[in-house]
C-alpha positions as CSV (number, residue, x, y, z in Angstrom):
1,X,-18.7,-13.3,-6.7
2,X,-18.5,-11.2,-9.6
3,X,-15.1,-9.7,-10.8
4,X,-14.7,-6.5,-8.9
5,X,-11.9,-4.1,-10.2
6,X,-9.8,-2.0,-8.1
7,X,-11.9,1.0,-8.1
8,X,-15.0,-1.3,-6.6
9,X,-13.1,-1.5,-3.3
10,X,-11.1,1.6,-3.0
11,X,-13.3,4.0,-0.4
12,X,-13.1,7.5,-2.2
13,X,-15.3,8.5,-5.7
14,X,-12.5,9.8,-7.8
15,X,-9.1,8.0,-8.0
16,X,-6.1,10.7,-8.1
17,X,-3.4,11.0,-9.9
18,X,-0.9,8.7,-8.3
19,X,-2.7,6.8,-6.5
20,X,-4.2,4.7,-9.8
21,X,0.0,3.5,-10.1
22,X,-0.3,2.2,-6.5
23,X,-3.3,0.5,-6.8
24,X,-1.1,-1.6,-9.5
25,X,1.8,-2.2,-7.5
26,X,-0.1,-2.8,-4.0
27,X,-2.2,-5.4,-6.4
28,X,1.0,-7.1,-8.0
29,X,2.7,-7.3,-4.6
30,X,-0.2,-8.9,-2.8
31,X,-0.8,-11.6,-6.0
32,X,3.3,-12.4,-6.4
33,X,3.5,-12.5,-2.5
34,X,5.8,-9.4,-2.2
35,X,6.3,-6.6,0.2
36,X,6.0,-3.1,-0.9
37,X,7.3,-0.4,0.2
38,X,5.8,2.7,-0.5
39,X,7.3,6.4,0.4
40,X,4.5,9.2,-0.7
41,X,3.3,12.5,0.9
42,X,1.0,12.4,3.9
43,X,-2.4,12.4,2.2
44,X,-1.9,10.9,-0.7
45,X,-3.9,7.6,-0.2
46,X,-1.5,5.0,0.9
47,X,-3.7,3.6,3.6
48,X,-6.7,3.8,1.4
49,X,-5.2,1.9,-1.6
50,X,-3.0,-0.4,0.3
51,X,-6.4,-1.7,2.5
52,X,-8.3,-1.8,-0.7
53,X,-6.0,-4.0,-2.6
54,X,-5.7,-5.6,0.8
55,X,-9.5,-6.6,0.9
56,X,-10.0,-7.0,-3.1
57,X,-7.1,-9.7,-2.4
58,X,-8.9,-11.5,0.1
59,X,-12.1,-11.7,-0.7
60,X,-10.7,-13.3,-4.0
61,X,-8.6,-15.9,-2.0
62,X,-10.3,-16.7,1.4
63,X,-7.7,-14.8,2.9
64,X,-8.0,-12.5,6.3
65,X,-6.7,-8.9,6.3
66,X,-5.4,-7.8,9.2
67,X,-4.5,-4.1,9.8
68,X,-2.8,-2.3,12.5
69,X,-2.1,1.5,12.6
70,X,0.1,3.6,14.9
71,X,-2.6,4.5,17.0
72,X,-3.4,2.4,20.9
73,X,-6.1,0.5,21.2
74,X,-7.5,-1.7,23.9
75,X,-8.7,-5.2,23.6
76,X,-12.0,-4.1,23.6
77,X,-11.7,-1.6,21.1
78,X,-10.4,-4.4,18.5
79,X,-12.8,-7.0,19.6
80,X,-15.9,-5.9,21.4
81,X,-16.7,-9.2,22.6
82,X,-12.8,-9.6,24.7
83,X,-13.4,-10.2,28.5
84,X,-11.9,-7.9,30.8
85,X,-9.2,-10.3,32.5
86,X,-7.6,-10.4,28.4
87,X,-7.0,-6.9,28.3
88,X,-3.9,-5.1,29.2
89,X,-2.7,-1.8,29.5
């Protein structure tokens, strides 16, 4: 795989200003095995750089991102192919 910069994975055409700092940090965290906690406005892009870095990271080292929001969601809505008798309510 070729070397794919941060702006090859994040999901939006312009980076703005902010988010390009977070990109670093969300990067540096993931590669020194670190948490970071990050306090911004609503709508700023933490999701958005956080999963990109996320996936960037992973694809590099075999590694499986896993993401879970505040939203409910079935079995089924996570993993189509889940039987009925795994799901609960």
């Amino acid at each position: 795989m070729d070397q794919k910069t941060e702006k090859d994975f994040f999901p939006h055409e312009t980076i703005r200003e902010g988010q390009e700092d977070m990109l670093k940090d969300f990067a540096k965290a993931l590669e020194n095995k670190q948490f970071l906690l990050a306090h911004a406005p609503t709508g700023i892009g933490k999701t958005a750089t956080a999963l990109s870095m996320a996936v960037k990271h992973a694809l590099e080292n075999d590694k499986v991102v896993f993401f879970s929001d505040e939203q409910t969601y079935s079995t089924s809505d996570c993993y189509p192919y889940a039987s009925a008798d795994q799901e609960k309510d």
